[in-house]
VOGU-3710 file (C-alpha; in Angstrom, 3 decimals, decimal comma):
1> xxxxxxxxxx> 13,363/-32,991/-43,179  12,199/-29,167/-42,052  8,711/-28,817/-42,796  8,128/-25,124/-43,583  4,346/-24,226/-43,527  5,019/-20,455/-45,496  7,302/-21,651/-48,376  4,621/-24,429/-48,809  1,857/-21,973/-49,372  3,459/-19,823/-51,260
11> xxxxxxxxxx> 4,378/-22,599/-53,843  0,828/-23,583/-53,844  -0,407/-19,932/-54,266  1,736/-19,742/-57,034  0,979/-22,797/-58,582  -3,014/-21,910/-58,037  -2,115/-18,537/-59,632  -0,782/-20,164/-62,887  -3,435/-22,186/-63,170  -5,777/-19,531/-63,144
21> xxxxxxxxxx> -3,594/-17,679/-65,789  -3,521/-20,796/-67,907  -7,482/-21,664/-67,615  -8,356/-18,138/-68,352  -6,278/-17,918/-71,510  -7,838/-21,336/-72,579  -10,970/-19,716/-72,137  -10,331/-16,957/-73,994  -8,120/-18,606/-76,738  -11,180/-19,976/-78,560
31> xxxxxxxxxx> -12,567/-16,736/-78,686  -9,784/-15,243/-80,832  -9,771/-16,148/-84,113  -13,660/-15,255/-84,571  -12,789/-12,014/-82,897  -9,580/-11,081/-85,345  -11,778/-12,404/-87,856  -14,775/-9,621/-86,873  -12,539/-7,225/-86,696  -10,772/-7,994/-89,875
41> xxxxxxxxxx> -14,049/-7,395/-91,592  -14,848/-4,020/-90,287  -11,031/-3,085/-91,048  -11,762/-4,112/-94,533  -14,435/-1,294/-94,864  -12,495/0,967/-93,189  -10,004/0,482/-95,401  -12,412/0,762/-98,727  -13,428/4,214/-96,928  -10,763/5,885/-96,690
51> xxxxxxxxxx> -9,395/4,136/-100,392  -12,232/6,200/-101,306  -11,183/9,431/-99,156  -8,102/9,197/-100,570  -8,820/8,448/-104,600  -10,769/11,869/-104,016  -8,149/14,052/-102,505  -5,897/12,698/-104,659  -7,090/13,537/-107,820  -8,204/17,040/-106,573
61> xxxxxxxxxx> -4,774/17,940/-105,318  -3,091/16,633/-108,570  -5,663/18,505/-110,880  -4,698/21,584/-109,587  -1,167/20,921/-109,378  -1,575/19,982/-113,073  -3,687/23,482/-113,976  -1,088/25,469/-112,054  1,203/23,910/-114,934  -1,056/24,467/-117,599
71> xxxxxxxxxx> -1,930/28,129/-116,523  1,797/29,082/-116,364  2,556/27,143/-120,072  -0,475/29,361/-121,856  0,536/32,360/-120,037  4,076/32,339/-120,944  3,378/31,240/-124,628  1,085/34,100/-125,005  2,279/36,722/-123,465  5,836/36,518/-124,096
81> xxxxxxxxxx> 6,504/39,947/-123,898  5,394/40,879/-120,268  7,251/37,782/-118,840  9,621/40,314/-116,837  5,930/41,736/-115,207  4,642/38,245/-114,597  5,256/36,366/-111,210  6,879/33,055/-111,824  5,091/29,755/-112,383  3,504/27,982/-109,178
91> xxxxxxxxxx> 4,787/24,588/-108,863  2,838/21,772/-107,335  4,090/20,380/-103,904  4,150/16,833/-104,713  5,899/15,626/-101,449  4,698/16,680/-97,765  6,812/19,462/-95,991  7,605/17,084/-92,876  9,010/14,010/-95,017  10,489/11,765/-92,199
101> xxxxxxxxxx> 14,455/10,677/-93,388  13,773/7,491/-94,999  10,833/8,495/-97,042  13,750/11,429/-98,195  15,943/8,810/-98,588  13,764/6,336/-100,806  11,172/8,411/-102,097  12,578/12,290/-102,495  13,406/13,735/-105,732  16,448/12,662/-105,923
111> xxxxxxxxxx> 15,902/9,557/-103,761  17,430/6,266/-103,902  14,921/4,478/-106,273  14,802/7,391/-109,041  18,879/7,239/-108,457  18,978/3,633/-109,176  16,158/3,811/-111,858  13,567/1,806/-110,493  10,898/5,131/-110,549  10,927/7,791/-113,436
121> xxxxxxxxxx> 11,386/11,428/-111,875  9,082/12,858/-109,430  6,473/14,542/-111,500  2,113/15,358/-110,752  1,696/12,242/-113,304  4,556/9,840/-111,375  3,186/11,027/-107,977  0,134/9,922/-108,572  1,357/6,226/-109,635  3,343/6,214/-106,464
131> xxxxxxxxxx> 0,477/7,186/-104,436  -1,857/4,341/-105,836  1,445/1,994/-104,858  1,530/3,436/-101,024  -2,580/2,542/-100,963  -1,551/-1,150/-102,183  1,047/-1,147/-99,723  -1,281/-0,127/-96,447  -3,700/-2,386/-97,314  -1,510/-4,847/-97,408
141> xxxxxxxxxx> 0,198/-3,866/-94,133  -2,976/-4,206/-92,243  -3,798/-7,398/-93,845  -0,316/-8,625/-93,112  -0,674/-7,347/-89,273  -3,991/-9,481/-88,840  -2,644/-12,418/-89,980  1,059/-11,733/-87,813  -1,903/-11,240/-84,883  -3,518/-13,910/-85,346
151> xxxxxxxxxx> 0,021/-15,977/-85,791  1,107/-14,470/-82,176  -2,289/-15,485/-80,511  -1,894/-19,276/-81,956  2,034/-18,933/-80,773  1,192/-17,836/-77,159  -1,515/-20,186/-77,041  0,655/-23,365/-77,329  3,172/-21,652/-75,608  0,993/-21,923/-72,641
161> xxxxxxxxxx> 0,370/-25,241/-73,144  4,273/-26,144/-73,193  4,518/-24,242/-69,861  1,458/-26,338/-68,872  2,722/-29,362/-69,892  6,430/-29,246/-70,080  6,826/-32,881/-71,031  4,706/-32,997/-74,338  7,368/-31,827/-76,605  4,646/-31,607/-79,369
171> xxxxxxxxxx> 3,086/-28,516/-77,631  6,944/-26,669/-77,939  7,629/-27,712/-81,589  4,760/-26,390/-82,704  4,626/-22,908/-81,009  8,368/-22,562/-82,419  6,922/-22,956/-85,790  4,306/-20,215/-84,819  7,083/-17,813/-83,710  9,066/-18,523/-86,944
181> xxxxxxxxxx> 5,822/-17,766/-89,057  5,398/-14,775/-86,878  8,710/-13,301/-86,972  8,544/-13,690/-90,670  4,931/-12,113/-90,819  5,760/-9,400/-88,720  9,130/-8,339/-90,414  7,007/-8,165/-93,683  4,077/-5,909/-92,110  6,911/-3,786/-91,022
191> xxxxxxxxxx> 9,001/-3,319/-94,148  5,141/-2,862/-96,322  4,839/0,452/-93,919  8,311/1,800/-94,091  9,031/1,172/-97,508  5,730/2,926/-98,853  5,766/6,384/-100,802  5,177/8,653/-98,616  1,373/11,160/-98,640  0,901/14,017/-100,677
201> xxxxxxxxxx> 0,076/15,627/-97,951  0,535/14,451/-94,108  -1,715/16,340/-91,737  -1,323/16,291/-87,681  -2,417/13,222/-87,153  -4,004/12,870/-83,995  -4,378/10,224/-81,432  -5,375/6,837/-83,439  -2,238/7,297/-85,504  -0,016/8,548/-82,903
211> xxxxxxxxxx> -1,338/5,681/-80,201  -0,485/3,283/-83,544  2,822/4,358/-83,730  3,752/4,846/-80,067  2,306/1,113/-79,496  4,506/-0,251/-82,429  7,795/0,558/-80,324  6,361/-1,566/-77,485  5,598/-4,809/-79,832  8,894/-4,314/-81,771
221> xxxxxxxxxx> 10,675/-4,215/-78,572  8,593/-7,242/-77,158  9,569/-9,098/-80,319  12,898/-8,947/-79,938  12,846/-9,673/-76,110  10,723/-12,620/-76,530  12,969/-14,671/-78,704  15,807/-13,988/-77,046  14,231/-15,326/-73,803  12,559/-18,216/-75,619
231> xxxxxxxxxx> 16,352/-19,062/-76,780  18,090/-19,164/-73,272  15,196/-21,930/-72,376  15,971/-23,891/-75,069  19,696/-23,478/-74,812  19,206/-25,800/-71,421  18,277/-29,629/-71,258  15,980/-29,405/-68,240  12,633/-26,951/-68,581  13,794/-23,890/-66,695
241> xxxxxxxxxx> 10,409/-22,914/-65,597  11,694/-19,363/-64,227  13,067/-18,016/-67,474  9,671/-19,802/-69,130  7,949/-17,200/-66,654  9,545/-13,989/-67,711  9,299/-15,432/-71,988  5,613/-16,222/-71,435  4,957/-12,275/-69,590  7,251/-10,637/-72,549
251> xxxxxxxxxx> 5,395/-12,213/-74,985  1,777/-11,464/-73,229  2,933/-7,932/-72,939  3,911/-8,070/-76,689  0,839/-9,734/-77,602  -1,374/-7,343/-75,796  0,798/-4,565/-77,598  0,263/-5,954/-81,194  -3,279/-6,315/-80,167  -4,254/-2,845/-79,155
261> xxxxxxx> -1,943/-1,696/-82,192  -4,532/-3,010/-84,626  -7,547/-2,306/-82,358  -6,699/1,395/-82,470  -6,291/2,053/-86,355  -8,865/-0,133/-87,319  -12,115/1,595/-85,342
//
């Protein structure tokens, strides 16, 4: 048998190099829930902030859309005969002038829910209702992306272990039942931010919300190259421990993504 001195190292230094990977993510893997869990508490008063923030603008922009109506009512009633001389009646901008397509869609005035009759027609009084239902929703799609984060951490965790330890078939059963509760997590987060009302008013957001949203592409990507990797390993009786590589690095990368995502809107 040809004894090959190179080949040999380089199997050990890559064998030394996932080792490494795998005790440094053990390391760090008890670290992680008390850290989501920190940082689910300060993104709790963030949140109660800018519910606050909001309540206030809110009610100040709809009281003045609301006077604008009541000025123009008494105005017209009273002075009927210089209505020709009078400018016409200010109405209140109850949607934002760059409404993305499916808030149009859904939530325009003559969107799909008022067509269908699931929301009365868009007036200061419903606008407000739907606004307090868009706050419900974004609290709810941050809570629901902490726990989908915390999901993902548990999922790659044991997902380590399987590469670890590719015999123990308990370590692969249960990080398949953390990428189910994941995928079913994260598809809720998702639909709780695109099916909310949209703002009254949607300002130029600047780099939190734009990192946010540019970082959400590279998670939704992730998770829906992950699976599809972790389904050609399983599609094969024998551990393939090369396509296991590139699944465990798309789902670090998507991880990492989903991470960063919540780190940046939350501080």
């Amino acid at each position: 048998m040809n004894y090959s001195p190179g080949k040999y190292k380089h199997n050990f230094d890559l064998k030394l190099t996932l080792f490494s990977i795998s005790r440094f993510y053990k390391t760090i893997s008890g670290l992680t829930s008390v850290f989501i869990l920190i940082i689910f508490i300060f993104s709790m008063g963030s949140i109660l902030a800018q519910d606050n923030s909001l309540k206030e603008n809110l009610h100040e922009s709809l009281a003045f859309a609301q006077s604008n109506y009541r000025v123009a009512d008494t105005t017209e009633s009273a002075v009927d005969t210089l209505s020709d001389f009078l400018p016409p009646p200010v109405e209140p901008k109850l949607l934002p002038n760059n409404i993305s397509f499916g808030e149009k869609f859904l939530w325009g005035e003559n969107g799909f829910v008022r067509k269908i009759g699931l929301v009365p027609a868009l007036d200061p009084q419903e606008r407000m209702r739907e606004l307090h239902i868009r706050r419900t929703m974004l609290i709810a799609h941050q809570i629901s992306g902490f726990t989908t984060l915390a999901l993902m951490w548990t999922a790659a965790y044991f997902g380590q272990r399987t590469i670890d330890d590719p015999r123990n078939r308990s370590f692969g059963n249960t990080h398949q039942a953390f990428v189910a509760a994941t995928i079913a997590t994260y598809s809720l987060t998702g639909l709780l931010a695109i099916l909310s009302p949209p703002p009254l008013i949607r300002r130029d957001e600047g780099s939190t919300t734009s990192l946010h949203k540019a970082l959400a592409w590279v998670h939704f990507i992730g998770m829906i190259i992950t699976p599809i990797l972790g389904g050609m390993i399983r599609n094969h009786r024998v551990f393939n421990m090369d396509k296991a590589h590139f699944h465990q690095v798309a789902g670090y990368i998507t991880t990492a993504a989903l991470t960063a995502s919540m780190l940046v809107i939350t501080f």
